[in-house]
C-alpha positions as CSV (number, residue, x, y, z in Angstrom):
1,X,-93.3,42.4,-140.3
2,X,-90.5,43.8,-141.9
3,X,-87.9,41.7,-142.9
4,X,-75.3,31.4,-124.5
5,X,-72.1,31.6,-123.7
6,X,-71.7,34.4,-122.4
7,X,-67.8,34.8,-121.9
8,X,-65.8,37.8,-120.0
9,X,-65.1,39.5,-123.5
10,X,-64.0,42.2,-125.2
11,X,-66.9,43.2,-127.9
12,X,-66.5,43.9,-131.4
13,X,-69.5,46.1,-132.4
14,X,-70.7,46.8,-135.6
15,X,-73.5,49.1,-136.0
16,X,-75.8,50.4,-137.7
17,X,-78.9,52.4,-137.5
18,X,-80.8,49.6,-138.2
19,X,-79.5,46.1,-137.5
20,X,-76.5,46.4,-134.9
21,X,-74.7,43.0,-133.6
22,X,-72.1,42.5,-131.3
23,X,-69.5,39.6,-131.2
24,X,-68.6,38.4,-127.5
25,X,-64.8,37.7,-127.5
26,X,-62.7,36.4,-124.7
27,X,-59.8,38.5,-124.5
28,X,-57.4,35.8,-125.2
29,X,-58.7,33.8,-127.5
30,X,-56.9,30.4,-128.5
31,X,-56.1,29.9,-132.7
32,X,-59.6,28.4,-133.0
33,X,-61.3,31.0,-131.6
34,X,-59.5,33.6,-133.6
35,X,-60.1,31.6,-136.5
36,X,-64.3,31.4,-135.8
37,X,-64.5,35.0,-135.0
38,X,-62.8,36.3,-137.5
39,X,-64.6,34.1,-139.9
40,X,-68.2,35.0,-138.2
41,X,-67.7,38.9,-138.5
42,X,-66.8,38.2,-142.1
43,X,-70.3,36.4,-142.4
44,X,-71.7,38.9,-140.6
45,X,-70.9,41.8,-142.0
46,X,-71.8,40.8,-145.3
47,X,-75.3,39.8,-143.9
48,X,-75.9,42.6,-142.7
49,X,-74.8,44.6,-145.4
50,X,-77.1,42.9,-147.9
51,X,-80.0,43.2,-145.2
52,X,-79.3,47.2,-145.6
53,X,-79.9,47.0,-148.9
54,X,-83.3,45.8,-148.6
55,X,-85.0,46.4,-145.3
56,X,-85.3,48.6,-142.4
57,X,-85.5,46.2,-139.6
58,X,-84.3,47.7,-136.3
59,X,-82.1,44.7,-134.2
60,X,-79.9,44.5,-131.7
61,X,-78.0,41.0,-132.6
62,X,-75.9,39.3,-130.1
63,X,-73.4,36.7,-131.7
64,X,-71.2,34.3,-130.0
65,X,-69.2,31.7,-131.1
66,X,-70.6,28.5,-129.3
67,X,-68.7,25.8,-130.5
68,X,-71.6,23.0,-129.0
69,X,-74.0,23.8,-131.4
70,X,-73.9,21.9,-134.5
71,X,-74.6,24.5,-136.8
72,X,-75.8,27.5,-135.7
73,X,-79.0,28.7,-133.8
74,X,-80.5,32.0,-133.4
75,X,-83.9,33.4,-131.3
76,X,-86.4,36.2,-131.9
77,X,-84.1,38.0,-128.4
78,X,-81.5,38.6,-130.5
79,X,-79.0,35.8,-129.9
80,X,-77.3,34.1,-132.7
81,X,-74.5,31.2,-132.2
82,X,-72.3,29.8,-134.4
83,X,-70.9,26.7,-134.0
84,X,-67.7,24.9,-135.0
85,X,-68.5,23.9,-138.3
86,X,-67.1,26.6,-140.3
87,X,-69.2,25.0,-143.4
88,X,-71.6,27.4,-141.9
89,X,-69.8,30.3,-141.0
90,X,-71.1,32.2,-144.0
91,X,-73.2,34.8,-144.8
92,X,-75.9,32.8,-146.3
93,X,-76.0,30.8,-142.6
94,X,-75.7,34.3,-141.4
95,X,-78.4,35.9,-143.6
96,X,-80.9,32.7,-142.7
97,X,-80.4,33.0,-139.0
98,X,-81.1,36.9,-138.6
99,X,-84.4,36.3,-140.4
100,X,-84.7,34.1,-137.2
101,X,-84.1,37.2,-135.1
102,X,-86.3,39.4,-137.3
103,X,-89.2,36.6,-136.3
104,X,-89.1,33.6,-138.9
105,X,-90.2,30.8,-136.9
106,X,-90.2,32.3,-134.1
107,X,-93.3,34.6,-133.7
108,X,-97.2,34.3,-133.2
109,X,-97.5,36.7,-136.4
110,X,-94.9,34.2,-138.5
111,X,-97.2,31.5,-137.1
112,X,-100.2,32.8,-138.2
113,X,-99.4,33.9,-141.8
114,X,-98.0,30.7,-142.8
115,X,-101.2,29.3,-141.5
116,X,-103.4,31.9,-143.1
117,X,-101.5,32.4,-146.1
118,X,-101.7,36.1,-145.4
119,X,-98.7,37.4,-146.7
120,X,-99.7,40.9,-147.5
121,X,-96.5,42.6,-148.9
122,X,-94.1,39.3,-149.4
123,X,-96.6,37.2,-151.7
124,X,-96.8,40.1,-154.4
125,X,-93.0,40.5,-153.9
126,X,-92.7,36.5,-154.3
127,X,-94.7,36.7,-157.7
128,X,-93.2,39.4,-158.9
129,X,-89.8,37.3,-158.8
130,X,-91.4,33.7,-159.6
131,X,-94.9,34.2,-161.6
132,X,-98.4,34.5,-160.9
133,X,-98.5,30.9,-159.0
134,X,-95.6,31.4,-156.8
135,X,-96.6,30.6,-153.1
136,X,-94.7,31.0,-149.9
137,X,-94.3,27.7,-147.8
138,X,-93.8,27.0,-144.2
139,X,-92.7,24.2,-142.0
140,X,-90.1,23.3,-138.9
141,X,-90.0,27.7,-138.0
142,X,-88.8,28.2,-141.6
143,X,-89.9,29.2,-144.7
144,X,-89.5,28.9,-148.6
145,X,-88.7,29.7,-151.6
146,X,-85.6,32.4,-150.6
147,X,-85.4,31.1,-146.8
148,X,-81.4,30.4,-147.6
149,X,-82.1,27.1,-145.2
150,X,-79.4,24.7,-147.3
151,X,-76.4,25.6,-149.5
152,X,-78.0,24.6,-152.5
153,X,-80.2,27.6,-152.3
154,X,-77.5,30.2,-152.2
155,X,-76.4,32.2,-155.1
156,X,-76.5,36.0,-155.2
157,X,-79.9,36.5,-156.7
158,X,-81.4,34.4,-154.3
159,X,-79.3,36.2,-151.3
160,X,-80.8,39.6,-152.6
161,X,-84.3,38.2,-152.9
162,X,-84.1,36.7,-149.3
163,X,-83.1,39.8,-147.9
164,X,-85.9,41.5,-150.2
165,X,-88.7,39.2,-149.5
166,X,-87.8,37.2,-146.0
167,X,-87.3,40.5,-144.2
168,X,-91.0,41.1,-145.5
169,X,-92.1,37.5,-144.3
């Protein structure tokens, strides 16, 4: 597997032949509202951008800004919500919660290799970057090393190899 509000809106649409997402806007949005979309196609766009770099998933990505969620959520349909917190209106929340769309933690066949083990492609990617021991682990629909789940985790090496490996995963 390679790596709801829904508001009368005016779309902003950025796409691509591979992973396309749309933001759903209300036409007259209020300062915070500006504020979170302009601050979530940022994230967005750089997501996506590094996801280009590296795989070939095809995704249609529907984004909102949802400002009940506490962080931000995102399902294997497509739909991905920010919340409020603009701690995580970034792209390493952004990169993270597309893997979610691509089917981390959200699919039988995610399921079943982290329960098997069988990671075909990404475990030979994963040594390659970490040694001959280096083993990919699972728990709560996520996964790790490179699964960008905390801050801590980000740096640009480690955004590349999630968007390398996690796409794979």
């Amino acid at each position: 597997m390679k790596l709801s509000l829904l508001l009368v809106a005016a779309y902003a649409c950025n796409a691509s032949a591979r992973l396309n997402w749309s933001l759903a806007k209300v036409s007259n949005p209020t300062a915070d509202q500006a504020d979170a979309y302009a601050r979530i196609e940022a994230a967005m766009t750089k997501a996506v951008a590094r996801y280009h770099k590296f795989a070939t998933a095809n995704k249609t990505i529907r984004v909102a800004y949802a400002p009940g969620v506490p962080t931000a959520e995102a399902n294997y349909n497509g739909d991905l919500r920010f919340g409020s917190n603009r701690a995580y209106m970034t792209e390493r929340t952004a990169m993270h919660e597309i893997s979610h769309t691509l089917g981390v933690g959200q699919t039988a066949a995610f399921n079943s290799k982290c329960a098997s083990g069988d990671w075909r492609t990404a475990l030979p990617l994963l040594r390659s970057f970490d040694g001959a021991n280096a083993k990919i682990n699972c728990g709560g629909s996520h996964f790790w090393p490179y699964g960008l789940n905390y801050d801590n985790e980000w740096s640009e090496t480690n955004a590349d190899r999630h968007g390398e490996y996690g796409a794979l995963s």
